[in-house]
NUTORLO-675045 format. One record per residue (C-alpha): residue number from 1; x, y, z; residue in three letters. Coordinates in nm, 3 decimals. Each point is the difference from the previous one (the first is absolute). Example, Ala and Ser with C-alpha at 12.3 -4.5 7.8 and 13.67 -1.06 7.14 Angstrom:
2
num	east	north	up	residuo
1	1.230	-0.450	0.780	Ala;
2	0.137	0.344	-0.066	Ser;
% end
This chain:
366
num	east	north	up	residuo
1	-3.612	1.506	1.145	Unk;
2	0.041	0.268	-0.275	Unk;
3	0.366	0.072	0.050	Unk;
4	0.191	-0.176	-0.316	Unk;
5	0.301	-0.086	0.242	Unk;
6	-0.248	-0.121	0.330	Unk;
7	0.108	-0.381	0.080	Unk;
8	-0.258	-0.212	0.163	Unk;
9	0.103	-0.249	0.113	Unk;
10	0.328	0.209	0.159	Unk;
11	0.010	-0.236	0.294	Unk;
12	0.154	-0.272	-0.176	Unk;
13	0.289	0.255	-0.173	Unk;
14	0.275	0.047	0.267	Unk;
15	0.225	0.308	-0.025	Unk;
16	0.171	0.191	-0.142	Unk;
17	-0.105	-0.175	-0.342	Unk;
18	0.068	0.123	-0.355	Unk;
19	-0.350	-0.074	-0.179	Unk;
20	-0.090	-0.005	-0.377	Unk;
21	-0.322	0.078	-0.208	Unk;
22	-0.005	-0.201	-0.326	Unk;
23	-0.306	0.189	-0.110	Unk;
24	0.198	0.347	0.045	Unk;
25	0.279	-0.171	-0.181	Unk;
26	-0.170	-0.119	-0.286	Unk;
27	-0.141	0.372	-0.041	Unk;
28	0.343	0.116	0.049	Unk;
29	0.146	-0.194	-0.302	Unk;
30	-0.274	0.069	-0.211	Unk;
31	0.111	0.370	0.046	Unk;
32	0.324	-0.056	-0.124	Unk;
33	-0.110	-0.154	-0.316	Unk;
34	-0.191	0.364	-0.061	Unk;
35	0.337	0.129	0.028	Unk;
36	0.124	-0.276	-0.262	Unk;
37	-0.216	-0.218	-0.157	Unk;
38	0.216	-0.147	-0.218	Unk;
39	0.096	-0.278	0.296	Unk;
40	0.339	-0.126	-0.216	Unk;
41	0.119	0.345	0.079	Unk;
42	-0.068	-0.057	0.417	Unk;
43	0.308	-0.138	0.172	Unk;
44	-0.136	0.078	0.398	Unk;
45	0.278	-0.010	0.300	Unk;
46	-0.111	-0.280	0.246	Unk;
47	0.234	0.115	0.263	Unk;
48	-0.330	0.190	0.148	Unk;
49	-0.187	-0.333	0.066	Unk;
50	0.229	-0.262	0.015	Unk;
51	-0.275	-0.239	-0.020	Unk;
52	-0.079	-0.294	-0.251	Unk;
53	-0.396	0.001	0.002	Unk;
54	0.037	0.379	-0.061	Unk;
55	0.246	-0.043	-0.271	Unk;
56	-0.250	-0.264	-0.107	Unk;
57	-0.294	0.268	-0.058	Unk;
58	0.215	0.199	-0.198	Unk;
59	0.096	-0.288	-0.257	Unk;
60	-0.403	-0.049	0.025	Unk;
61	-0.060	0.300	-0.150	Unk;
62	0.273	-0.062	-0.300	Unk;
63	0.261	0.146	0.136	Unk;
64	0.332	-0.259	-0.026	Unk;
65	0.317	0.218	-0.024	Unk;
66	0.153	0.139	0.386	Unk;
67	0.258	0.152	0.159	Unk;
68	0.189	-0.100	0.323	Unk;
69	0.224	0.143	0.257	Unk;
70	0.193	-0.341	0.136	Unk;
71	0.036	-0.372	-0.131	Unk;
72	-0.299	-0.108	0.279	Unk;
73	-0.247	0.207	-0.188	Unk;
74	0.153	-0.114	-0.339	Unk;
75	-0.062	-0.354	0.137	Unk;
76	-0.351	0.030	0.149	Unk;
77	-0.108	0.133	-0.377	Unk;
78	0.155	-0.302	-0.187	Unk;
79	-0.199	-0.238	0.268	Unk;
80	-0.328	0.168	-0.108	Unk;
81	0.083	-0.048	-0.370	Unk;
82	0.059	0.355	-0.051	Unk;
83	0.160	0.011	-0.422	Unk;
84	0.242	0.297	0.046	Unk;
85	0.194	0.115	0.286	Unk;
86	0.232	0.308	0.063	Unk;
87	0.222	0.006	0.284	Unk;
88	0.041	0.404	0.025	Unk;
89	0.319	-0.009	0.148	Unk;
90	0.365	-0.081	-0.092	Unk;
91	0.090	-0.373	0.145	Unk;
92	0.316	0.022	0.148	Unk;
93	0.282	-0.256	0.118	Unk;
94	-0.227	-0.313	0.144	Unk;
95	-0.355	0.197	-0.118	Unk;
96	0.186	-0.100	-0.353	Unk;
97	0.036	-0.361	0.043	Unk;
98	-0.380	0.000	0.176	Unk;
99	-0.175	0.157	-0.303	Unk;
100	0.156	-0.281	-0.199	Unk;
101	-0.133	-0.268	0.170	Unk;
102	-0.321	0.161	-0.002	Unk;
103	-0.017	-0.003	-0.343	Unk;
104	0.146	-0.334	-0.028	Unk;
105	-0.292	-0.128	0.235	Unk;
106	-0.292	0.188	-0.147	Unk;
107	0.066	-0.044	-0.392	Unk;
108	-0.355	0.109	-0.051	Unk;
109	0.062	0.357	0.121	Unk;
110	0.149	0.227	-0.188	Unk;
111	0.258	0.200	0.224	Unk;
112	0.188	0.306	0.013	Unk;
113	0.185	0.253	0.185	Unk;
114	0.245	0.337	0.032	Unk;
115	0.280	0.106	-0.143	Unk;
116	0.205	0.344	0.059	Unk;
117	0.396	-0.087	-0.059	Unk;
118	0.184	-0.238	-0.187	Unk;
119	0.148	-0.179	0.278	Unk;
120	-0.276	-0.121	0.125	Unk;
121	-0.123	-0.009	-0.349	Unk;
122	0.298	-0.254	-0.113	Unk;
123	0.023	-0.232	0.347	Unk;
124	-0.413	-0.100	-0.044	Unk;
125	0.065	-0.050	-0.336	Unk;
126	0.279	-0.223	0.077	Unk;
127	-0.162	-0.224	0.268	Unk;
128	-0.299	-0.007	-0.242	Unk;
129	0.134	-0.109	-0.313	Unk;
130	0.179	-0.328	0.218	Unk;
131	-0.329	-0.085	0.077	Unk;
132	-0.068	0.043	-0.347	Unk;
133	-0.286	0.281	0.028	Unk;
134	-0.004	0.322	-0.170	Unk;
135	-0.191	0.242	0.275	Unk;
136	-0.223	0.320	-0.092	Unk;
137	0.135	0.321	0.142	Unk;
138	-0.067	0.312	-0.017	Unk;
139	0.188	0.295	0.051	Unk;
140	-0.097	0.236	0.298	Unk;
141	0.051	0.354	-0.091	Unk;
142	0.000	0.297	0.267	Unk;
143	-0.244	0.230	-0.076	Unk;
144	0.027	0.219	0.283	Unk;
145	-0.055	-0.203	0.333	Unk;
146	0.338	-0.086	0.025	Unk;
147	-0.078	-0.321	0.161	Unk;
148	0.121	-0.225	-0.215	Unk;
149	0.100	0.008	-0.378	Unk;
150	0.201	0.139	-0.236	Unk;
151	-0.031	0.323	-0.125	Unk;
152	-0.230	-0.045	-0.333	Unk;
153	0.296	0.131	-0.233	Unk;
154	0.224	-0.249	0.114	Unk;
155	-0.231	-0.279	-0.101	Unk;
156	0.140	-0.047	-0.331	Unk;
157	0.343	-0.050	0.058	Unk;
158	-0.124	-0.243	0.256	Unk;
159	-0.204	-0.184	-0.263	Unk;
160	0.276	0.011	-0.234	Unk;
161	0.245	-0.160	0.252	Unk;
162	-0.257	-0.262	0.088	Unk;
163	-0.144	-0.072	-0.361	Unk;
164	0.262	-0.248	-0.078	Unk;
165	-0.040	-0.203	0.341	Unk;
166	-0.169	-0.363	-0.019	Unk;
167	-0.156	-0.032	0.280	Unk;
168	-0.248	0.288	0.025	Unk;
169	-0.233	0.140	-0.286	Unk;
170	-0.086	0.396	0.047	Unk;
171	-0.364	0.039	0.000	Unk;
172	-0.067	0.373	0.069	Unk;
173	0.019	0.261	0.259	Unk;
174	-0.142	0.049	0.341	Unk;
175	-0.047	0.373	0.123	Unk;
176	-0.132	0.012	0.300	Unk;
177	-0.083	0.356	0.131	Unk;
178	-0.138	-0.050	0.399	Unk;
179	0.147	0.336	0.070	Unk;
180	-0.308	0.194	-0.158	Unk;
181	-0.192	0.097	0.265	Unk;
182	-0.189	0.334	-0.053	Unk;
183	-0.353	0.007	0.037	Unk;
184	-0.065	0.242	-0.277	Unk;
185	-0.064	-0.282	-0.289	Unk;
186	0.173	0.213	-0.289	Unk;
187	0.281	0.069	0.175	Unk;
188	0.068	-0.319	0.087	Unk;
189	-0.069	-0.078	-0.379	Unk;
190	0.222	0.305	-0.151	Unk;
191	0.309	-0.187	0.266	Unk;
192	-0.136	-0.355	-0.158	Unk;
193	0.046	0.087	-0.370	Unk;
194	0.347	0.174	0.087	Unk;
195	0.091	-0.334	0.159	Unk;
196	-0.132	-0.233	-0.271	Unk;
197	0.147	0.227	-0.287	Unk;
198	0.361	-0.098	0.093	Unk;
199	-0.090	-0.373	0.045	Unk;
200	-0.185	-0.039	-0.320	Unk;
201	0.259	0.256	-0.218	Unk;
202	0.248	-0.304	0.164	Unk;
203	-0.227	-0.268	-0.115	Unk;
204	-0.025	0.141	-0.366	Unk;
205	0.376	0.025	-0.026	Unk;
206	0.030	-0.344	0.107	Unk;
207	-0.296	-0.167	-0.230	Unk;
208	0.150	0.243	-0.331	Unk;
209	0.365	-0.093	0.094	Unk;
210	-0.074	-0.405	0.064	Unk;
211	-0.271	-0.036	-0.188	Unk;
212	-0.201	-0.075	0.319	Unk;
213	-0.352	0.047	0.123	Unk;
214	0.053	0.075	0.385	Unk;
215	-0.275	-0.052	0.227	Unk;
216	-0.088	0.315	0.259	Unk;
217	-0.149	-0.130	0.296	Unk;
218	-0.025	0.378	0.209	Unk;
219	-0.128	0.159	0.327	Unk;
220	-0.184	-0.113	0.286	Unk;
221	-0.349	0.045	0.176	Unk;
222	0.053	0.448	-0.046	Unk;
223	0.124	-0.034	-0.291	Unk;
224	-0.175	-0.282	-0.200	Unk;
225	-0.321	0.203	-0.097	Unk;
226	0.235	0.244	-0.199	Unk;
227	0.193	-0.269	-0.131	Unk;
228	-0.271	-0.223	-0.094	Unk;
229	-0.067	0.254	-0.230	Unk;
230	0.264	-0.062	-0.215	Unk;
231	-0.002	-0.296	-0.259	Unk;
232	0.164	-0.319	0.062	Unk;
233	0.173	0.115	0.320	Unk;
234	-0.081	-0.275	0.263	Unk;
235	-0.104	0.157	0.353	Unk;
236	0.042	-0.128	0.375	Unk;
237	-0.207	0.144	0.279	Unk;
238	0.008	-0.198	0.322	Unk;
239	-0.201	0.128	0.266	Unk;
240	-0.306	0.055	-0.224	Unk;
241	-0.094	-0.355	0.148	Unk;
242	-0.096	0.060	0.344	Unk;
243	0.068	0.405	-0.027	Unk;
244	0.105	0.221	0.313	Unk;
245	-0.029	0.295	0.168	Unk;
246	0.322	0.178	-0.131	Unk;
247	-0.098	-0.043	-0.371	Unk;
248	-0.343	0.060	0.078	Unk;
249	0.116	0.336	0.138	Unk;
250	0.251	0.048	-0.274	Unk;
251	-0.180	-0.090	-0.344	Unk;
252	-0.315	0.124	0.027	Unk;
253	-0.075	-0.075	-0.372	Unk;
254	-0.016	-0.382	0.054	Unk;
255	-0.290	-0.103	0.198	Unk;
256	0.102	-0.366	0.068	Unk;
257	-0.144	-0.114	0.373	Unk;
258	0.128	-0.105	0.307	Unk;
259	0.007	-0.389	-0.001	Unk;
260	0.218	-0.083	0.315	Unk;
261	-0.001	0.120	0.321	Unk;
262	0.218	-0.091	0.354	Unk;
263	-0.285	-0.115	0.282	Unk;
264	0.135	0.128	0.331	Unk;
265	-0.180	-0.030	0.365	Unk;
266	-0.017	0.258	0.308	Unk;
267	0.255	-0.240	0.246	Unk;
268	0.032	0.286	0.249	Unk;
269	-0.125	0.338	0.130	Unk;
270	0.313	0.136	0.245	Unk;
271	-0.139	0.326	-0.007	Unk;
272	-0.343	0.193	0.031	Unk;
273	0.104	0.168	-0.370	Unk;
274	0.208	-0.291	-0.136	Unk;
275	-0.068	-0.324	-0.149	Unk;
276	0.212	-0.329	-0.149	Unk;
277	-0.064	-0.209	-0.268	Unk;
278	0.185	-0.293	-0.134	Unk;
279	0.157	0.163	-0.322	Unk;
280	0.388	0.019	0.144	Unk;
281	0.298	0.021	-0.324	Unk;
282	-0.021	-0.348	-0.037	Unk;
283	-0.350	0.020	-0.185	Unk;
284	-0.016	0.378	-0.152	Unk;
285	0.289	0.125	-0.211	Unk;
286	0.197	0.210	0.195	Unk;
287	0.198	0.224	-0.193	Unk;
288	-0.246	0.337	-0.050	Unk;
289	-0.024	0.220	0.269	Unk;
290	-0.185	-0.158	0.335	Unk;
291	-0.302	0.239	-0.108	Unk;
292	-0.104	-0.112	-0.303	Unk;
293	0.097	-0.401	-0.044	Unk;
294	-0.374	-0.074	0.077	Unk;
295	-0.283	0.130	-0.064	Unk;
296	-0.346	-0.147	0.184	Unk;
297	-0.311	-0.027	-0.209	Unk;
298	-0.210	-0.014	0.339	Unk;
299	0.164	0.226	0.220	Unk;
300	0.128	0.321	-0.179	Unk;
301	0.137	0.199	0.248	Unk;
302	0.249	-0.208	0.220	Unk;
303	0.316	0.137	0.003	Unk;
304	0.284	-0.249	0.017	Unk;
305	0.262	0.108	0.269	Unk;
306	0.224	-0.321	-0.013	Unk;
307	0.080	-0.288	-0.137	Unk;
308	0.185	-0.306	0.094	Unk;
309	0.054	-0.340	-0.104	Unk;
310	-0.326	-0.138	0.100	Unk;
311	-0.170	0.341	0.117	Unk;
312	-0.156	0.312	-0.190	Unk;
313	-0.086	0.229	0.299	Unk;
314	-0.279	0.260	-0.144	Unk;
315	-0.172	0.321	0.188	Unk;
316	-0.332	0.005	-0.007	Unk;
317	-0.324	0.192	0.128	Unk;
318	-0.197	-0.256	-0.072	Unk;
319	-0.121	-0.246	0.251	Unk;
320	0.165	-0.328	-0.202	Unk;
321	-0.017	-0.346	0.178	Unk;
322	0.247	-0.266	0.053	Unk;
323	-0.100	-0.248	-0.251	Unk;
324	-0.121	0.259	-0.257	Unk;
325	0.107	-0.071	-0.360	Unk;
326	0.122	0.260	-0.243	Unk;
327	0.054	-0.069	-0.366	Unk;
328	0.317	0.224	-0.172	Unk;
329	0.115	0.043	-0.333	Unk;
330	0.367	-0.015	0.008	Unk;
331	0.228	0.327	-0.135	Unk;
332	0.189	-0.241	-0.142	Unk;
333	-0.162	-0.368	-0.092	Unk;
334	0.288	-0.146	-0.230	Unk;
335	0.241	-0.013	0.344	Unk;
336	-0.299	-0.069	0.222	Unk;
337	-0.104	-0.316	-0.221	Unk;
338	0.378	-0.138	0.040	Unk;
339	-0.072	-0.002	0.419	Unk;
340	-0.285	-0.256	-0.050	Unk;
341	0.060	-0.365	-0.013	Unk;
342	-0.393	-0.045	-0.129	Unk;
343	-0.272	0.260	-0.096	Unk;
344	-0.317	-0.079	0.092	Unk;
345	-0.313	0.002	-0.264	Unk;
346	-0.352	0.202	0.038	Unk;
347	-0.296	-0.059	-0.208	Unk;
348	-0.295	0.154	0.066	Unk;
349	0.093	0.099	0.358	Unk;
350	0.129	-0.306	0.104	Unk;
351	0.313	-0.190	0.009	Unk;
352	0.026	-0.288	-0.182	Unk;
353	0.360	-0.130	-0.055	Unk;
354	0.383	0.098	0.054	Unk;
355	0.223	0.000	-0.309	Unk;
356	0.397	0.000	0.046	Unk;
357	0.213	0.286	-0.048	Unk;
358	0.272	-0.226	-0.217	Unk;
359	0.252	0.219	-0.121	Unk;
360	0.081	0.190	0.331	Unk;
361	0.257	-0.258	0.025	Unk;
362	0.314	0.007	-0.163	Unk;
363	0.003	-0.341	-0.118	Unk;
364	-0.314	-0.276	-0.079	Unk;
365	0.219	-0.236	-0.131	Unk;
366	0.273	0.138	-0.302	Unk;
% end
């Protein structure tokens, strides 16, 4: 069985299945560290894998500083002893008073989290300072996504306003630039430095004018190379872990692997040129464009026609069986992960255990 991806013992595996290769992943994330090998400076985005034991491989290879998308994935990384924590988003009304009690229930993690306006700003540091906590924040500047942030000039009035407040302590400032998309790697770097420029002249201002020395934590998995390249900036990639098809497609220069696939089964054959497998929206992202949201390692040229909830229809002129089994790398595996409730492990060919998907939920516990 030659084929890296080939399971044996496929039988036992029902479908559709996400499944994980800790021997590609371990390659994987010793590829990013030839991207930074200074490992204080890697702060990796776990939204991508959601997963404990793969969080768990990173901190084996000295890795212990992360970013998060929601409290869940905050939480699963202070239950695996994870030292430093970022939640990469802006906690909100109740998302307020549950990164509190996060932090009042895992003392030994270090947490953190958003900031882009001083109302939000002054009501966290409010709730926080009558629980008697001072909480690390850092200001999310806008540098050209226009997702979220504030627009990287603006930061230092917004660090003046919130220098004075008790209950938060300013650590630095998060850029995060998921817009650049061009192939062409020095383009993409010529719209990187443009970006960064206005973030760190905003970060100088603020370190000459408060006497501070501001943290940059910048970019994700496009960007990072180019930003890793610049001292003391801390960098994020994400999907580096298990990789996909769009960024394989997209950044050529970084040769990370595929390290996840979705497991799907031939379930029907209504016509002489069409079959059905087992991948419906409920186990592939859904939202790229019906003709490229999988891609089959074993069978190249199906052509998927439709898709349901529990159906990808695909036209074929190949004489496919019910019960065949394809293997696809997802377009997208960061969305596709979040469909799984467990992904199942292969080592050499076979599977040999299931790990839980943890932080797809909203809430473990806080």
């Amino acid at each position: 069985m030659s084929d890296w991806y080939n399971i044996e013992n496929i039988d036992q595996l029902d479908t559709p299945a996400l499944v994980i290769y800790p021997d590609r992943i371990k390659e994987n994330i010793r590829i990013l560290k030839t991207f930074v090998p200074e490992v204080h400076r890697l702060r990796p985005h776990i939204k991508t894998n959601k997963c404990a034991e793969v969080c768990k491989m990173i901190m084996d290879e000295g890795i212990y500083k992360f970013k998060c998308a929601t409290i869940a994935e905050a939480e699963m990384l202070a239950l695996i002893g994870a030292l430093d924590v970022l939640l990469a988003y802006q906690p909100v009304g109740p998302k307020a008073l549950r990164l509190i009690e996060l932090i009042q229930k895992f003392p030994n993690t270090h947490f953190g989290c958003l900031v882009d306006n001083f109302n939000s700003s002054s009501y966290l540091a409010a709730q926080a300072e009558k629980k008697g906590l001072k909480i690390s924040v850092y200001i999310d500047v806008n540098v050209g996504m226009h997702r979220t942030g504030i627009l990287p000039e603006n930061a230092i009035e917004l660090f003046a306003r919130c220098h004075s407040l008790n209950g938060i302590d300013i650590k630095g400032l998060h850029a995060y630039d998921g817009h650049l998309r061009d192939t062409d790697l020095e383009l993409r770097r010529a719209k990187c430095d443009e970006g960064f420029r206005k973030a760190e002249a905003a970060k100088n201002q603020i370190d000459n004018q408060f006497g501070k020395s501001l943290i940059m934590i910048a970019g994700g998995t496009p960007s990072f190379p180019i930003h890793a390249q610049r001292q003391h900036v801390e960098c994020s990639p994400g999907t580096f872990i298990f990789w996909d098809k769009g960024y394989q497609q997209l950044l050529p220069e970084q040769h990370f692997i595929f390290a996840a696939l979705v497991v799907t089964r031939v379930i029907s054959k209504p016509t002489e040129d069409t079959i059905t497998v087992d991948l419906g929206h409920k186990a592939i992202a859904a939202e790229n464009p019906l003709s490229n949201r999988v891609y089959f390692l074993n069978a190249e040229t199906v052509e998927p026609i439709g898709q349901s909830e529990e159906h990808l229809v695909l036209k074929t002129s190949h004489a496919f069986q019910v019960g065949d089994v394809f293997y696809g790398v997802p377009h997208h595996i960061c969305p596709t992960v979040a469909l799984h409730e467990t992904m199942s492990v292969v080592e050499n060919h076979r599977v040999i255990a299931s790990w839980n998907v943890v932080s797809r939920k909203r809430k473990i516990s806080v």
